[in-house]
C-alpha positions, -999 to 999 in steps of 0.1 A, spaced: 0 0 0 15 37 -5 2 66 7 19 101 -4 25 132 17 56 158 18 77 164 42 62 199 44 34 196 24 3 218 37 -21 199 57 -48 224 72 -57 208 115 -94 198 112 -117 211 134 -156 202 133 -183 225 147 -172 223 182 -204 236 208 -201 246 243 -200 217 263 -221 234 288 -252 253 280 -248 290 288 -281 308 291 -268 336 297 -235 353 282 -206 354 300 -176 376 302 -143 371 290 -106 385 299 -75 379 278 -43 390 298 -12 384 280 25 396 294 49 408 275 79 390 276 70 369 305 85 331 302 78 301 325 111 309 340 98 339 354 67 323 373 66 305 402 44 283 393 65 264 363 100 275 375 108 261 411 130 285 433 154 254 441 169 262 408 182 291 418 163 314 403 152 344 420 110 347 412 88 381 422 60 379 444 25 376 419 -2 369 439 -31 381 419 -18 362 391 -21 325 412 -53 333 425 -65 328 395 -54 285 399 -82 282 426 -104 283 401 -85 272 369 -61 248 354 -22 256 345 -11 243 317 22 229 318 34 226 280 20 260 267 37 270 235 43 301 222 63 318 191 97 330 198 87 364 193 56 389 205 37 394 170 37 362 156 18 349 186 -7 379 191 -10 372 154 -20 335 163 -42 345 193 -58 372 167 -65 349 137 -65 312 150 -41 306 127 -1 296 123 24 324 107 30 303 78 -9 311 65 -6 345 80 32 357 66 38 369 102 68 349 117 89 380 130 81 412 148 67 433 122 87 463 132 99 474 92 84 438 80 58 424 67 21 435 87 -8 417 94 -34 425 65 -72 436 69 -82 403 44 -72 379 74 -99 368 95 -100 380 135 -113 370 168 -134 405 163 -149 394 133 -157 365 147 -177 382 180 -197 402 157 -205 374 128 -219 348 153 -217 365 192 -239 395 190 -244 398 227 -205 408 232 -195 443 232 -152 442 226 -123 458 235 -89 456 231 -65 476 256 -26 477 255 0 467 230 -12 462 194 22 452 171 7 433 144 6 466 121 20 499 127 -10 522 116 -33 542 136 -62 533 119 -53 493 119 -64 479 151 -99 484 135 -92 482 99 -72 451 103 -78 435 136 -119 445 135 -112 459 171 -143 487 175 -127 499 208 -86 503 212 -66 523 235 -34 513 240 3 515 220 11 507 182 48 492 179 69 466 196 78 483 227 71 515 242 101 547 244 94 549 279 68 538 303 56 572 316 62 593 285 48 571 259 25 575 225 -14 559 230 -35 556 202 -72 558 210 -95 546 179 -69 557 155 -57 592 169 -24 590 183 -14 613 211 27 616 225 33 624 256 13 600 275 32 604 314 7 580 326 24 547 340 20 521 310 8 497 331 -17 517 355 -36 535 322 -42 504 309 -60 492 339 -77 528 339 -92 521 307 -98 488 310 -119 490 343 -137 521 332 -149 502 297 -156 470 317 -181 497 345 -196 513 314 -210 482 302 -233 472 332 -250 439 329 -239 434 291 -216 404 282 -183 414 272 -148 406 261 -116 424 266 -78 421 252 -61 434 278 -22 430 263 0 452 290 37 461 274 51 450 307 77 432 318 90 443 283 120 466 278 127 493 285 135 483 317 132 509 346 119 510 381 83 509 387 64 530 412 67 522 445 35 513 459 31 486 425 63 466 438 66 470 477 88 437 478 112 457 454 127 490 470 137 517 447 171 515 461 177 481 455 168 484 418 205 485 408 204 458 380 181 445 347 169 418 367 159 432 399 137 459 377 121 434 355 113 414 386 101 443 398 79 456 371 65 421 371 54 425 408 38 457 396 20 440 370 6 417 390 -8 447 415 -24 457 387 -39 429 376 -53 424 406 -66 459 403 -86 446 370 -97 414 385 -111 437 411 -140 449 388 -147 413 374 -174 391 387 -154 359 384 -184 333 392 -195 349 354 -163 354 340 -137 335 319 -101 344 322 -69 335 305 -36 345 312 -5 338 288 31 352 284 36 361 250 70 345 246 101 334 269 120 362 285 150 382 273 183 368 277 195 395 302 170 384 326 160 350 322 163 326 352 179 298 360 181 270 352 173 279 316 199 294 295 207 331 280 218 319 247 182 298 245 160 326 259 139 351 238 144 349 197 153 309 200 128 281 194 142 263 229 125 261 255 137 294 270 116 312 242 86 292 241 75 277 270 55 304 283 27 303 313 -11 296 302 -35 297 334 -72 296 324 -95 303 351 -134 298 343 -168 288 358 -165 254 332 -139 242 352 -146 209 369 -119 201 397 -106 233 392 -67 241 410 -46 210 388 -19 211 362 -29 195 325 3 185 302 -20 188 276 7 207 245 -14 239 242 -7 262 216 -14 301 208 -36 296 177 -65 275 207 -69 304 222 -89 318 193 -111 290 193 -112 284 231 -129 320 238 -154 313 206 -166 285 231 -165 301 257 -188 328 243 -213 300 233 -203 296 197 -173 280 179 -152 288 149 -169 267 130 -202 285 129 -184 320 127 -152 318 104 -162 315 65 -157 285 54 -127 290 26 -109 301 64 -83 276 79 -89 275 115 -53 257 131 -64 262 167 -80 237 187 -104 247 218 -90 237 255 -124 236 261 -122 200 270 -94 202 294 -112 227 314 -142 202 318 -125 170 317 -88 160 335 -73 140 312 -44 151 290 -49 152 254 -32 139 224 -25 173 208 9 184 188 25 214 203 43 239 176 64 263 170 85 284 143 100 317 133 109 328 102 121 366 86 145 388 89 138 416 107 146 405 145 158 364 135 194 351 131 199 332 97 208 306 124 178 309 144 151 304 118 136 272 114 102 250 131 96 233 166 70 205 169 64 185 201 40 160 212 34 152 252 72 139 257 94 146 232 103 179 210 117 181 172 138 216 162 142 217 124 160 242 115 160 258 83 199 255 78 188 219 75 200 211 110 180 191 135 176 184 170 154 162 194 152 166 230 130 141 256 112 171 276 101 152 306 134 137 311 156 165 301 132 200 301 162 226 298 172 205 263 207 198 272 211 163 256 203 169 217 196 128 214 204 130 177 242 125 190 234 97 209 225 60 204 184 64 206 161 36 220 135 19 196 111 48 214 130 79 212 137 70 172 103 65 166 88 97 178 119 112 162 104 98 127 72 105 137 75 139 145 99 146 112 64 128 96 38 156 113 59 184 109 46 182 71 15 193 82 29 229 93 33 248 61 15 259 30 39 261 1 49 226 -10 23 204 -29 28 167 -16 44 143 -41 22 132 -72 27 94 -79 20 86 -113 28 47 -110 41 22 -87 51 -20 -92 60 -49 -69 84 -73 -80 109 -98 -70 105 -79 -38 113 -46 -52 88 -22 -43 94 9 -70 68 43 -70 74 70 -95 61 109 -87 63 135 -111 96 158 -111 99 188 -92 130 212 -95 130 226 -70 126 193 -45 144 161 -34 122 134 -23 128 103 0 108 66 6 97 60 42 84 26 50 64 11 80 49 -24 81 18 -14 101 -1 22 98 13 35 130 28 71 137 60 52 150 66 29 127 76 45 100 114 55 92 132 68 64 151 43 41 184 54 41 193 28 8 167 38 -13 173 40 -48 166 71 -67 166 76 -101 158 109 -120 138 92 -155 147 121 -178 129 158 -165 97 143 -157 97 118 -134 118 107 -102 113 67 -86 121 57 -58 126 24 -51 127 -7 -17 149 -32 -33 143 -51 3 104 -54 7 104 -86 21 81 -81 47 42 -98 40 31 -61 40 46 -28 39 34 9 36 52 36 21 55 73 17 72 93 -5 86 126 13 94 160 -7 115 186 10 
């Protein structure tokens, strides 16, 4: 038997008309905190303080586990726009273009579908608002034009000059001068909108720039635990500034009924090298695709949790966030995205209701040039256990996460186990799904004889292709065969053949890359 696929050949995740497992009569809220710069390494509730590291004081922030579930293996992008992009759209950058900061690069476009969109096409009821850091396009006119926001007050680009003299942009008017403390004025505004709508459903964005750079010292009465005296290096003021964060966030929670609200928190990527904590590593912090730069907190608090305060291992990824607060709101993405839209995201719906931990793919990538080393580029993909980094200088690497979560043995240079080769080879299989630019392989013939399996596909130029072979249809049975034969039949046609298909059944796929 032979089934085709590429290596990286598009493959869109399916997701059927998902409906609120639990019947909601009436509307409720919904809160979207993300953190700017704020990796696992920096909480305290994924990075233990017997490594070492040094963590601020976030109280408001772990209030929200007694009623909510942390998920362990969040995944982010490497960098802040690609995942707002992901949150935004619900899908990966490789449909969207945006793999970088988009800081003099490529900018989200108005013909992309958004979460808006999605509020007003099939959740009526919701009034929306998104407060804080935009940077998924530079004009003032863009968080509506292109994101389909109706209500934004907050900042444009990447990072703000300075957090009390700083430009805001209110529904397309952009002001300098702003002295208000970054972090307090978006709480201002957000609390006020959140008042103004009474007893209406609602769903706010609240992305605050902090802990991001510029690094400085907060005001006092935000980090008490941090006196402006001791603030004498970068770490000691981003640990404060994420204490002062987390007073404010308290200061929004404040205003929210939480018995009718949903909340999500996230980190939008891992932390900067300069700060990061131990025991992860500067050189794999912000801007890499280890660990350091992608594992990032997700803590979901919400009245559809059952046996609420537990951790889920469940691999959760940016792009289900987009679908998660469609269910939340009573609707899916199904029933409010056209149809010619790819929807990636998954909801986490089900982990908030049920316990167990899901059998989900976890990914990752970053491409451009406008903030990416040539050297950093490339694609992550991990399932519950183990993690695949495909670079796109053609260099790979495979860690085992639960046995070695800082990635310091790349198992590639070792002697691998029967297990850790086959989710190698089944994770080089998946991580065709995650693009949209090559076709897969056309076969245009294939023979068995004298226990020579051959299949021809036509020619592409621009492509090398290899024969996998498994002898049952099982994601880790398959492997590559490294003695193959390849032969080019003129400019048309390439096959590939087993000269060894002994076996009383085999299956077979042709790879392009």
């Amino acid at each position: 038997m032979i089934n085709a696929f590429a290596r990286r050949t598009f493959a869109g995740l399916l997701f059927g008309g998902l409906l609120a497992l639990q019947a909601v009569a009436v509307p409720q809220n919904i809160l979207l905190i993300i953190a700017d710069d704020y990796g696992a390494d920096s909480s305290s509730l994924y990075n233990s303080t017997n490594t070492g590291a040094q963590l601020p004081p976030t109280p408001n922030i772990a209030s929200l586990v007694t009623n909510g579930v942390v998920f362990s293996r969040a995944i982010s992008y490497p960098v802040c726009s690609p995942t707002r992009s992901c949150i935004l759209t619900g899908q990966y950058g490789f449909r969207t273009g945006i793999g970088d900061v988009i800081d003099n690069g490529p900018s989200l476009t108005a013909g992309i579908w958004t979460l808006p969109r999605s509020f007003t096409n099939g959740a009526p009821a919701y009034s929306f608002a998104q407060f804080g850091k935009w940077h998924l396009n530079l004009n003032p006119n863009s968080p509506k034009n292109v994101g389909g926001w109706t209500n934004f007050a907050g900042s444009l680009a990447g990072a703000i000059a300075n957090y009390t003299n700083w430009n805001k942009t209110i529904n397309g008017t952009s002001t300098p001068g702003n002295t208000n403390y970054a972090t307090t004025d978006l709480v201002n505004d957000a609390t006020n909108w959140i008042a103004a709508r009474g007893t209406n459903a609602w769903f706010v964005w609240a992305a605050f720039n902090a802990p991001h750079t510029p690094l400085h010292s907060p005001p006092q009465n935000l980090c008490p635990s941090y006196p402006l005296n001791t603030l004498t290096n970068s770490v000691r003021q981003f640990d404060a500034m994420i204490e002062a964060l987390d007073t404010e966030i308290g200061r929004l929670l404040a205003v929210v009924n939480r018995t009718n609200t949903h909340i999500i928190f996230l980190g939008d990527n891992g932390s900067i090298n300069s700060v990061i904590q131990p025991p992860y590593s500067a050189a794999r912090s912000k801007n890499t695709l280890y660990e350091g730069g992608t594992h990032v907190p997700l803590i979901i608090s919400s009245p559809l949790v059952m046996r609420p305060n537990r951790t889920n291992a469940t691999p959760a990824n940016m792009v289900d966030v987009f679908a998660t607060i469609l269910e939340m709101a009573g609707t899916a993405a199904a029933a409010t995205v056209p149809a010619a839209t790819k929807v990636d995201g998954q909801s986490l719906v089900p982990v908030l209701t049920g316990t167990n931990v899901l059998s989900r793919y976890g990914y990752s990538e970053q491409f451009g040039t406008n903030g990416i080393t040539a050297a950093n580029a490339g694609r992550a993909l991990q399932n519950v256990q183990f993690k695949l980094i495909s670079f796109t200088s053609g260099a790979n690497e495979f860690y085992d996460l639960l046995a070695d979560p800082y990635e310091a043995t790349n198992l590639l240079n070792t002697v691998m186990t029967a297990t850790q080769l086959g989710n190698y080879y089944s994770l080089m299989l998946k991580l065709g799904d995650y693009q949209s630019v090559l076709a897969a392989p056309v076969i245009t013939g294939f023979a068995l004889s004298n226990r020579q399996f051959s299949v021809s596909v036509q020619r592409n130029l621009t492509n090398s292709y290899g024969l996998w072979r498994a002898t049952a249809l099982d994601g880790l049975n398959w492997a590559p065969l490294a003695n193959a034969l390849v032969v080019t039949n003129g400019g048309s046609t390439v096959t590939l053949t087993d000269t060894n298909a002994a076996a009383s059944q085999n299956f077979y796929r042709v790879m392009g890359q």
